[in-house]
C-alpha positions in Angstrom: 136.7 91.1 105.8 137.8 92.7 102.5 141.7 92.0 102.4 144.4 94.0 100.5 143.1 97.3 101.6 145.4 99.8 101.1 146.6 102.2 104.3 145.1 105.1 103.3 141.6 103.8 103.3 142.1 102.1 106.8 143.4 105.3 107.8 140.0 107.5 106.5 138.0 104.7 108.3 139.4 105.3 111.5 139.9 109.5 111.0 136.3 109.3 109.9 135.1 107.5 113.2 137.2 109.9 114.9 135.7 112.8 113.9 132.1 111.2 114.3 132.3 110.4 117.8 134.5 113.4 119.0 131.9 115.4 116.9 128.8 114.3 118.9 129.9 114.5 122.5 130.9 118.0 123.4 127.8 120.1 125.2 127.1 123.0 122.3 126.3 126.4 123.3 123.0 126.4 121.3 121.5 123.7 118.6 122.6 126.1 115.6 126.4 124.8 116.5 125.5 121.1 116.9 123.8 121.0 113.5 126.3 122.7 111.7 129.1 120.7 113.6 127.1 117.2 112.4 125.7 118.3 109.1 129.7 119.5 108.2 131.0 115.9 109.4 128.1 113.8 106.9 129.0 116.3 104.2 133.2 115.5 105.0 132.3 111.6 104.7 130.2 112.4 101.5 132.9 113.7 99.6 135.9 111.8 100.8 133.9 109.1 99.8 132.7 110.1 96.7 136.7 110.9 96.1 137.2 107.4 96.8 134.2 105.7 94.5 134.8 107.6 91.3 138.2 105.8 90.9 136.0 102.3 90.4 132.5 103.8 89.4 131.3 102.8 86.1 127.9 103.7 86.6 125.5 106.2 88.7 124.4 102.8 90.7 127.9 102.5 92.0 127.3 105.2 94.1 123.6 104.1 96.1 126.2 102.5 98.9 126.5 105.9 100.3 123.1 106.3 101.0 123.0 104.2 103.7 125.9 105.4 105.8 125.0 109.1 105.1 121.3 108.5 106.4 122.6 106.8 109.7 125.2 109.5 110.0 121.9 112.0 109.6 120.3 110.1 112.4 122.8 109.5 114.8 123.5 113.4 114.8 119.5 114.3 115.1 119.4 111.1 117.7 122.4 112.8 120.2 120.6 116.1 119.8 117.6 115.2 121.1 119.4 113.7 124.6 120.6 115.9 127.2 122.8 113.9 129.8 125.9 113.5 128.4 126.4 110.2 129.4 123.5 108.9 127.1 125.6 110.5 124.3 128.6 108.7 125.2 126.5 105.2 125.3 124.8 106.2 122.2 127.9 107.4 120.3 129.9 104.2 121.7 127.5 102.3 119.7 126.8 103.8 116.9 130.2 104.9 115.9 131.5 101.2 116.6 129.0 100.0 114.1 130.0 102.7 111.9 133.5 101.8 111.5 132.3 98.3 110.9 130.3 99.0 108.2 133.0 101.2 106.1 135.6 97.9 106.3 133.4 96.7 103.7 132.4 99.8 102.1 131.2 100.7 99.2 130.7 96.3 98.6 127.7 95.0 100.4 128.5 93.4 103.3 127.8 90.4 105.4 123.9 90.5 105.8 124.1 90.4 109.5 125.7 94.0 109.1 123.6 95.4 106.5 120.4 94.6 108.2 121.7 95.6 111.7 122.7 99.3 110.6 119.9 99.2 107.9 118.1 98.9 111.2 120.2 100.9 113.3 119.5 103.6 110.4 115.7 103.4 110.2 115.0 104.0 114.1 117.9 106.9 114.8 116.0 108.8 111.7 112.7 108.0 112.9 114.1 109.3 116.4 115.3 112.6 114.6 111.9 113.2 112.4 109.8 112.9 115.4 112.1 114.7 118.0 112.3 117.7 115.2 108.0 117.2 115.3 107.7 117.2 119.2 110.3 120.5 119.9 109.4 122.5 117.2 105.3 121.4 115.9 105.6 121.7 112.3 102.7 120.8 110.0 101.4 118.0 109.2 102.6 118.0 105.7 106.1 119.0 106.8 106.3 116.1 108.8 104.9 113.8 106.2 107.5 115.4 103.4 110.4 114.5 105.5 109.2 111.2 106.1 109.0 110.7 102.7 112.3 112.3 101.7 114.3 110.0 103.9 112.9 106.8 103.5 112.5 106.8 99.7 116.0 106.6 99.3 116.4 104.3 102.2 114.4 101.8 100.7 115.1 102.3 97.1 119.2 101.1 98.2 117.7 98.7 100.4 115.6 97.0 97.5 118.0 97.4 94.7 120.9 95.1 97.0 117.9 92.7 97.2 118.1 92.5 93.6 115.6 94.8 92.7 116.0 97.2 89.5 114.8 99.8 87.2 110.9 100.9 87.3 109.9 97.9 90.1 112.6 99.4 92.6 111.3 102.6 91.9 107.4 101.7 92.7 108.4 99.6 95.4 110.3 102.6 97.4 107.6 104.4 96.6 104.9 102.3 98.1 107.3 101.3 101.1 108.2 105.0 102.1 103.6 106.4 101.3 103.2 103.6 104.1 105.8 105.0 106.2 104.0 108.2 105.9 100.2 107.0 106.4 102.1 105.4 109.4 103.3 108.8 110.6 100.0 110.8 109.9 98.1 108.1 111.7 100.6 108.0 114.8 100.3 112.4 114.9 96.5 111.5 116.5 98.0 109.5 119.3 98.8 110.9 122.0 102.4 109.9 122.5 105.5 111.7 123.2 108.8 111.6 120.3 109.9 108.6 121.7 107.0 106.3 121.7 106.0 107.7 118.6 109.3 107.1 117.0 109.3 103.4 118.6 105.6 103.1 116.5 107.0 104.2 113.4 109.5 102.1 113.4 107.8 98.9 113.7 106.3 99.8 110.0 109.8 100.2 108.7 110.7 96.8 110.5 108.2 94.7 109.2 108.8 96.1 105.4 112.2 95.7 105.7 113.1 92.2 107.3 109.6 90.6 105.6 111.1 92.3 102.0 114.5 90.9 102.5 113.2 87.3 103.3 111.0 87.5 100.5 113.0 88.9 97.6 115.6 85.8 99.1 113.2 83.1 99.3 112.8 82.4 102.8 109.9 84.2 103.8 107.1 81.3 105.1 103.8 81.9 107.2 105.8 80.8 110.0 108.3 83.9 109.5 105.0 86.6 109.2 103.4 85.4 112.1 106.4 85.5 114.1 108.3 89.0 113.3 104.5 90.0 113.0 103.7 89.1 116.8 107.0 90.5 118.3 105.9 94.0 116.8 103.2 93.5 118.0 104.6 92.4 121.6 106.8 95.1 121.5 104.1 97.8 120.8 102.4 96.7 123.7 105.1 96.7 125.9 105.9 100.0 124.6 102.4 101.4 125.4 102.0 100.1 128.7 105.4 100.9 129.6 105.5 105.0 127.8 103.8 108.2 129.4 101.2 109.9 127.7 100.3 113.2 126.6 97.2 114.4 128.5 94.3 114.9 125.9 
């Protein structure tokens, strides 16, 4: 862990995860409430934050760290609001916020690549779980859908790929490519007949594979050994994810 961290950033950490969880569990009167309550505590973390960076920012990269963190704040607000029972929230804001605190001992560095890749992770499937939660209560079109796809996971990739070392016009193309088949993914899955949650689950397994299979590769450990594997648990956990889900009657 970083050392020599002065009190008032240890004190922001914990405030900060203080307000996230205590933010997340109370039962709102309507959804109006809950989005301003979660969209006021990711824009409180933005700019305490962005307080914070421009004392050591020398350039506009020194600020993609809070891309991350602000995307998995996004999800983990869309995430509770598509649960009910309060005692999912509690599990689910347990979690999350625990791995959210972990993460900002090490913010804005990189951290230990068993933390990046696990809220990376963590990140991609709570704001898979909001897009298609969002799709299944309130129908949008298609394009809608597809536009939000896009503007999350553009910037969710292009930080991901530039702390694998990727820069300039190639991080750019990659993103782009990475985030079109995350929404050729989503088109394809709004013809299956699968409720928010399955659909979400599907989704995901695109973001998975382009993530982890990236990261091996731009680090030089990615063999045919490592595709076939992390390609045939997807592909294991599809299946137990279709047998196991309802579906929509056509």
């Amino acid at each position: 862990m970083p050392k020599n961290q002065s009190k008032l950033r240890k004190s922001i950490r914990i405030i900060l995860a203080a307000i996230v969880f205590v933010a997340s569990l109370p039962l709102y009167e309507n959804l109006n409430q809950f989005i301003w309550a979660g969209a006021g505590v990711t824009f409180l973390f933005i700019f305490v934050n962005l307080v914070l960076i421009r004392k050591t920012a020398r350039t506009e990269t020194d600020y993609l760290p809070l891309i991350l963190p602000t995307i998995y704040l996004v999800g983990f607000f869309g995430t509770v609001a598509s649960l009910s029972s309060l005692g999912m929230r509690l599990f689910l804001a347990l979690g999350a916020v625990f791995l959210f605190y972990v993460y900002q001992i090490y913010f804005p560095t990189v951290p230990p690549l068993l933390v990046e890749e696990t809220v990376s992770l963590a990140a991609g499937f709570m704001a898979l779980l909001t897009v298609w939660s969002v799709n299944f209560f309130f129908t949008p079109a298609w394009w809608l859908l597809s536009s939000l796809t896009l503007i999350v996971f553009f910037p969710m990739f292009f930080q991901a790929f530039y702390k694998m070392g990727r820069a300039g016009l190639d991080c750019i193309l990659l993103s782009l490519i990475a985030s079109l088949i995350m929404v050729e993914t989503a088109w394809a899955i709004l013809f299956m007949p699968v409720y928010f949650l399955t659909a979400a689950v599907v989704n995901f397994s695109a973001f998975y594979l382009i993530y982890v299979l990236s990261g091996m590769y731009f680090a030089g450990r990615l063999t045919a050994k490592k595709v076939y594997f992390q390609t045939g648990l997807i592909l294991l956990f599809l299946l137990i994810s279709f047998i196991s889900s309802p579906w929509k009657p056509l």
